[in-house]
C-alpha positions in Angstrom: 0.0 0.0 0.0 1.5 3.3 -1.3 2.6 6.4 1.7 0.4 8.9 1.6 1.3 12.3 2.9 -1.1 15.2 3.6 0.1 18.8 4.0 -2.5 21.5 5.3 -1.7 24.9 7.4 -4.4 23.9 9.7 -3.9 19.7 9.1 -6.3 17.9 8.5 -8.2 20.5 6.6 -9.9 19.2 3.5 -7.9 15.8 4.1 -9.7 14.6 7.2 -12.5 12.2 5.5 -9.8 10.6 3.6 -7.0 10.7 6.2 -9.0 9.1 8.6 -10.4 6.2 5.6 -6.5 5.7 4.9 -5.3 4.7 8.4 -8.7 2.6 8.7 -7.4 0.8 6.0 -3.8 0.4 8.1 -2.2 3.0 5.4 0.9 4.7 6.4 -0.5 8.6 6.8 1.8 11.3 7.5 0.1 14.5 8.2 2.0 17.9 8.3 0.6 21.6 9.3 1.9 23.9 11.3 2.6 23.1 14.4 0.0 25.0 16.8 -2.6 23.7 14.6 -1.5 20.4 14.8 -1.0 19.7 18.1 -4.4 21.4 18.6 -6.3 19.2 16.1 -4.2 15.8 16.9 -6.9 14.0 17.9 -8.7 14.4 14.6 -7.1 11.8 12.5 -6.1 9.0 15.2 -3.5 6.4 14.0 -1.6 8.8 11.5 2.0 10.4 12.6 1.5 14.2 12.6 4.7 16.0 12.7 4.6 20.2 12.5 6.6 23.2 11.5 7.0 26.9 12.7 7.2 29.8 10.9 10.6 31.8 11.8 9.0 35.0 10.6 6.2 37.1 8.8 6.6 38.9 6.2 9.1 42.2 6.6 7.3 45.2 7.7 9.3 47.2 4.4 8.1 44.4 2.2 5.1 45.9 -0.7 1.7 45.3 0.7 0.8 43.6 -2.6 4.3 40.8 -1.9 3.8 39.9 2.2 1.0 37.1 1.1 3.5 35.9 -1.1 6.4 36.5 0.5 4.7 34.6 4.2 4.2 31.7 2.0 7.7 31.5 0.8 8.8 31.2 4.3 6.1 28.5 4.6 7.2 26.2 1.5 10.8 26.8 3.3 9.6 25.4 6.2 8.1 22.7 5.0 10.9 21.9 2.8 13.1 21.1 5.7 10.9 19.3 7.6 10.3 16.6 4.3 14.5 16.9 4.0 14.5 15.6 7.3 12.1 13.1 6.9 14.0 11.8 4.1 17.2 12.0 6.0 15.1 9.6 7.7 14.6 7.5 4.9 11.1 8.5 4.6 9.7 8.2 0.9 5.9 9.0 0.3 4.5 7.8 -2.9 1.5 10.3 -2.5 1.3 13.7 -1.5 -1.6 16.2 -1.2 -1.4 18.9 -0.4 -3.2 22.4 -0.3 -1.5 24.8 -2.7 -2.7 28.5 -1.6 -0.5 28.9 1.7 3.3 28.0 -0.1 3.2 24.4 1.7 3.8 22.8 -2.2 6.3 25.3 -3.3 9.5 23.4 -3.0 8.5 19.7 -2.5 10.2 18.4 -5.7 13.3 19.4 -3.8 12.9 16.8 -1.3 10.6 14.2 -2.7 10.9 14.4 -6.9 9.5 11.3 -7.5 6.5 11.7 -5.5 2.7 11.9 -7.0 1.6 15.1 -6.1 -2.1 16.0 -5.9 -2.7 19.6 -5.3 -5.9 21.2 -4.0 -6.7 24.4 -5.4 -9.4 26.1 -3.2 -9.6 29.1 -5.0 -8.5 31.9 -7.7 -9.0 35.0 -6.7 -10.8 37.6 -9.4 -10.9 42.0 -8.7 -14.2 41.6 -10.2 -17.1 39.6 -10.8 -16.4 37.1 -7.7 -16.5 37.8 -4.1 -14.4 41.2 -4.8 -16.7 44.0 -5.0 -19.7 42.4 -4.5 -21.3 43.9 -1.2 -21.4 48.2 -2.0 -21.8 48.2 1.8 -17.5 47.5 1.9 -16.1 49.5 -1.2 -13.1 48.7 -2.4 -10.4 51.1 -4.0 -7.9 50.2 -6.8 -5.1 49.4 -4.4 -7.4 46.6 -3.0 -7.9 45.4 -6.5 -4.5 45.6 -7.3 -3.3 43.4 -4.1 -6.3 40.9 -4.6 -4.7 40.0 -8.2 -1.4 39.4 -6.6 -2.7 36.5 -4.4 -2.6 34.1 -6.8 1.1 34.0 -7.4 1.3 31.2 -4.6 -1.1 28.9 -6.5 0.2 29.7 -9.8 3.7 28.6 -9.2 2.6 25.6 -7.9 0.2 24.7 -10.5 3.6 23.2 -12.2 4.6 21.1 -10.1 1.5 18.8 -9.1 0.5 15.8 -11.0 -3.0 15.9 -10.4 -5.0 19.0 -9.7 -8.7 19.9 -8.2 -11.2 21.9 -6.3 -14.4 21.1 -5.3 -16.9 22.7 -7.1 -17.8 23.9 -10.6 -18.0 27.4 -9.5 -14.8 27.5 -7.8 -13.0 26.0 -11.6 -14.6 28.2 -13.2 -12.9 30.8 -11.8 -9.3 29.9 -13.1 -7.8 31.1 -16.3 -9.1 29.5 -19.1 -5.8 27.7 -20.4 -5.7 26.0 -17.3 -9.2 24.6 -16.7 -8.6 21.6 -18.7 -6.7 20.1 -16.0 -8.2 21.2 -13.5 -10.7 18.3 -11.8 -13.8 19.1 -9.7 -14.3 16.4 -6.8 -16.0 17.6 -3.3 -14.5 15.7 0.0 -17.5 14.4 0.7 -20.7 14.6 3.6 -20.8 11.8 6.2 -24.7 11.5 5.1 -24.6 7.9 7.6 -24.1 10.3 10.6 -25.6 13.7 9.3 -29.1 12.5 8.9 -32.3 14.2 10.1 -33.3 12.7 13.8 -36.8 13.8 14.7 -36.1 13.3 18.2 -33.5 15.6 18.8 -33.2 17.8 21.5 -31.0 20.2 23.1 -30.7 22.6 26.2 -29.5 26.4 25.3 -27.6 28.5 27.4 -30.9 30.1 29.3 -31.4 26.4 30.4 -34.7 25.9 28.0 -34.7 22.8 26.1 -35.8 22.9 22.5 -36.9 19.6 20.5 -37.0 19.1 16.6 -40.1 19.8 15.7 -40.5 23.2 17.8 -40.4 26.5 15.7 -36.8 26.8 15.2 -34.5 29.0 13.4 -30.9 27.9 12.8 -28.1 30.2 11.4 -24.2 28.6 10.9 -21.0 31.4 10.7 -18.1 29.7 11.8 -17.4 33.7 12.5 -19.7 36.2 12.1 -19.0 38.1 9.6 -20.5 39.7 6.1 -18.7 37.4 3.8 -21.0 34.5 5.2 -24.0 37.2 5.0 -24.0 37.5 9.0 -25.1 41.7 8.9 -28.1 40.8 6.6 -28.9 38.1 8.5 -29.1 40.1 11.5 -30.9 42.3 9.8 -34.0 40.3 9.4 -34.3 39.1 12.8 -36.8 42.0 14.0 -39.0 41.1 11.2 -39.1 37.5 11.4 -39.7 37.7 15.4 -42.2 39.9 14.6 -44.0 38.2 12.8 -43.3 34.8 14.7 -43.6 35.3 18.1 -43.1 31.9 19.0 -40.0 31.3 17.0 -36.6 30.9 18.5 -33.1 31.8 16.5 -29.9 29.9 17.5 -27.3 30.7 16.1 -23.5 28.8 16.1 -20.3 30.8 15.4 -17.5 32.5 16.8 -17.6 36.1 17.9 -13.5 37.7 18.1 -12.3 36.3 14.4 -12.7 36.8 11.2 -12.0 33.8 8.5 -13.1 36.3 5.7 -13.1 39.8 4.9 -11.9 42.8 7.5 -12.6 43.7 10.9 -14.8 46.3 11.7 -13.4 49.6 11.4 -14.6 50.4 15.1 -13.2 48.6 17.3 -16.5 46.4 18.0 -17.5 42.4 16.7 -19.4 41.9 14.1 -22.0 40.9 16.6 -21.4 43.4 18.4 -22.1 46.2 16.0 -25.2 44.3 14.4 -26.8 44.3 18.0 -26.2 47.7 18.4 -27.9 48.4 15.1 -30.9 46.0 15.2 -30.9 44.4 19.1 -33.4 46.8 20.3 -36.3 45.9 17.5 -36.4 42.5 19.2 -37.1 40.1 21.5 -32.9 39.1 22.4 -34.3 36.5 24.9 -35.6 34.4 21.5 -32.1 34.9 20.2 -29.7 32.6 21.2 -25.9 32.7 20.5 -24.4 29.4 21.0 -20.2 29.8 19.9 -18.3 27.5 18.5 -19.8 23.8 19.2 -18.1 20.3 18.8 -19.6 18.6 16.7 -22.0 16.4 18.2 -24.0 19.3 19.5 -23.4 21.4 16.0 -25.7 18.4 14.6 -28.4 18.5 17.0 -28.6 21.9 16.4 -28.9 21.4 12.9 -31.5 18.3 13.5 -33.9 20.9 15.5 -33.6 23.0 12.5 -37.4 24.0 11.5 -35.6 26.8 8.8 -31.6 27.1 8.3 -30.6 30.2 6.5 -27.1 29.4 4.9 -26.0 33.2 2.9 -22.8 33.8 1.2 -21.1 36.5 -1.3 -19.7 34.6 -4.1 -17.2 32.4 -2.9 -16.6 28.8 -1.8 -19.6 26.9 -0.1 -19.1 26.1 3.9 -19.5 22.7 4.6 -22.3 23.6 7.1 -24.5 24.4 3.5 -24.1 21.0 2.5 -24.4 19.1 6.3 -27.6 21.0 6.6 -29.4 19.2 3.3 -27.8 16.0 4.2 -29.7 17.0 8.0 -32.9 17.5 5.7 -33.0 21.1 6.8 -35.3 23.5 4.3 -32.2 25.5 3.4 -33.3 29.2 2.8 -29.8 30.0 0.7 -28.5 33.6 -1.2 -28.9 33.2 -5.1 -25.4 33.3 -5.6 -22.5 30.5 -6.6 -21.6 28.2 -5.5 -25.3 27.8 -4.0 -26.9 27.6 -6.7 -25.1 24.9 -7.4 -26.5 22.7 -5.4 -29.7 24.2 -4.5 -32.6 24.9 -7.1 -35.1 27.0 -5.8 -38.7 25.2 -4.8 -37.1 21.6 -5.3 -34.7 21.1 -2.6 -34.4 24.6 -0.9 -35.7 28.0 -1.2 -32.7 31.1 -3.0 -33.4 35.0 -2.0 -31.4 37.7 -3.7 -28.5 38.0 -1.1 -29.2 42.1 -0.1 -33.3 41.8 0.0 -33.9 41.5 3.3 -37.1 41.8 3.4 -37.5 38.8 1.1 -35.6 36.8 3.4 -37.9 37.3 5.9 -40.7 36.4 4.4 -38.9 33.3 2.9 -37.7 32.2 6.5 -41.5 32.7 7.9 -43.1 31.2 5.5 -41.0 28.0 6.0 -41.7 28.5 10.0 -45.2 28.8 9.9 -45.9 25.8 7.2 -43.5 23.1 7.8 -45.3 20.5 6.2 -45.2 22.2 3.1 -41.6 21.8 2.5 -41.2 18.6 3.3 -40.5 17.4 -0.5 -37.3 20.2 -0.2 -36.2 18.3 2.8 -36.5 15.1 1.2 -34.7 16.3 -2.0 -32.1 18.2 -0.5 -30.6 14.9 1.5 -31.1 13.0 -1.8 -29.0 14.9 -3.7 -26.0 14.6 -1.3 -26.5 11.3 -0.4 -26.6 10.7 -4.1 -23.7 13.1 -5.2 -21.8 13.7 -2.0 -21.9 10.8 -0.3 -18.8 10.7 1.7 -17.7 7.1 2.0 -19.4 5.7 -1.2 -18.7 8.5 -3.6 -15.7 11.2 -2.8 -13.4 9.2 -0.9 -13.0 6.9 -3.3 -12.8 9.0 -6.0 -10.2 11.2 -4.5 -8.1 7.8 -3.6 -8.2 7.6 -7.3 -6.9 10.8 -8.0 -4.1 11.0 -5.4 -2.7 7.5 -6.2 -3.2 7.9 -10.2 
């Protein structure tokens, strides 16, 4: 059985379905991030060697604004280029190698390992227009954004040479890439555990106010692994007065992390996210229906999810979150933003409902009608776990098919 070795910043990453299949399977899996993460995720992948590296600096401080993404993940491919000497040192030899391409780990791995089969994942290609760039007027951009947005695809770009095999997940996210290179460019999802992600009408769960909730119960659910507008968090928000309103027996929870951003900037002021929304919308309703729950394990991130009566799921155009996709295979009624990559997987009135991402209003009426008449959407439900345990399943469909990509 070949070596397989997985490099992600933040290991396992996009590697965890088929990391943990591998070492099921008694493969030799060497995973490598850096180290922080990795000792903070090492239980993830249980049975594989996980070894990590440290940055020995940022980017300079004189460096161009446009260069420090680039030059960061130069210092990162360093890094990881003497960790794999040292492995070979060793006499370590993987056969396979994945890795994620945007962060510099792939830059220099012919160095050490030329003989190896490298598969690299390319999440994304970043576009000044038409994309995610630009596409919420509330957060203008100027040309020197622009010009530094183009800049960050020099990382994935020079490792595009170097890999054997190359994809990303979704036909949105290829579409994206220059047009010479699409041709090699495959499309394969990692995959939804649809055996555990499954709809359980008897799930229940006790909030932070000490109320317990059970599926079935007029529930509103809302995923952001941090608040924040790329994931449409501030028109979320937004709509709350309206829908509690109008539903005075509906409860919101709402899972996420307050202090970070994954996408996008900070607020200018000082304050969250959540912090700024509240003080914009929190005194047009009832907070005590509104439930903030943090970041959950995942256990309880499912039984939320279960509960769901409506899930709103709302992005700008960029890459899907997995929590889009665990919802359907949940057999929430996904209320999603018209905008790729959701249409890609939902079409309105057959397995979810799509609102324009800004109209707020239509949101709200979207998410009440789907409180109020449950029943009525329960062919959506039904459709929207067919299609990923059809498409997406994780263990019958994507693993295997990404086995047979990395290995050749």
């Amino acid at each position: 059985m070949p070596k397989h070795l997985f490099i992600h910043p933040n290991f396992p990453g996009q590697f965890l379905h088929v990391a943990r299949h591998l070492v099921a399977q008694g493969a030799d899996v060497l995973g490598v991030g850096e180290h922080a993460n990795v000792q903070r995720q090492a239980g993830m992948v249980k049975g594989a060697r996980l070894l990590g590296y440290k940055l020995p600096r940022r980017a300079a401080k004189e460096t161009h604004h446009y260069l420090r993404g680039t030059e960061e993940n130069a210092v990162r491919g360093q890094a990881v280029l003497r960790l794999c000497l040292a492995l070979k040192k060793e006499g370590y030899r993987p056969d396979v190698i994945a890795a994620h391409t945007g962060w510099g780990d792939t830059l220099f791995l012919r160095e050490a390992f030329p003989e190896a089969r490298i598969s690299g994942y390319f999440e994304y290609y970043y576009r000044p227009r038409g994309a995610d760039i630009g596409f919420d007027p509330e957060f203008r951009m100027n040309l020197d954004n622009l010009l530094e947005v183009r800049m960050k695809n020099a990382t994935s770009l020079l490792a595009w040479e170097d890999c054997d095999a190359r994809w990303t997940p979704t036909r949105w996210q290829a579409s994206l890439f220059p047009q010479n290179l699409k041709s090699d460019l495959l499309i394969q999802h990692e995959g939804v555990d649809t055996k555990t992600i499954r709809p359980n009408p008897e799930a229940k769960a006790t909030l932070p106010d000490g109320t317990t909730v059970h599926a079935g119960e007029e529930i509103l659910t809302f995923v952001n692994r941090n608040m924040e507008p790329y994931r449409g968090f501030h028109v979320f928000m937004r709509a709350l007065p309206e829908i509690l309103s109008r539903r005075p027996q509906a409860r919101v929870l709402i899972t996420g992390m307050e202090n970070d951003t994954s996408y996008g900037n900070k607020p200018t002021d000082g304050l969250t996210w959540r912090q700024r929304l509240l003080k914009e919308v929190g005194e047009r309703m009832d907070l005590s229906r509104v439930h903030f729950l943090g970041k959950l394990p995942f256990d309880a991130h499912l039984r939320v999810l279960q509960l769901s009566r409506a899930h709103v799921y709302l992005t700008y155009p960029y890459f899907v979150s997995w929590s889009m996709l665990e919802a359907m295979s949940a057999g929430c009624v996904v209320i999603g933003s018209s905008t790729p990559p959701v249409t890609e997987f939902i079409e309105d009135g057959k397995n979810g409902l799509l609102v324009d991402f800004f109209d707020i209003p239509g949101l709200a009426n979207r998410v009440c009608e789907a409180l109020a008449e449950p029943r009525r959407f329960d062919s959506l439900r039904e459709n929207a776990r067919k299609l990923i345990t059809e498409r997406y399943d994780r263990d019958s469909i994507c693993v295997p098919a990404l086995l047979k990509m990395f290995e050749g």
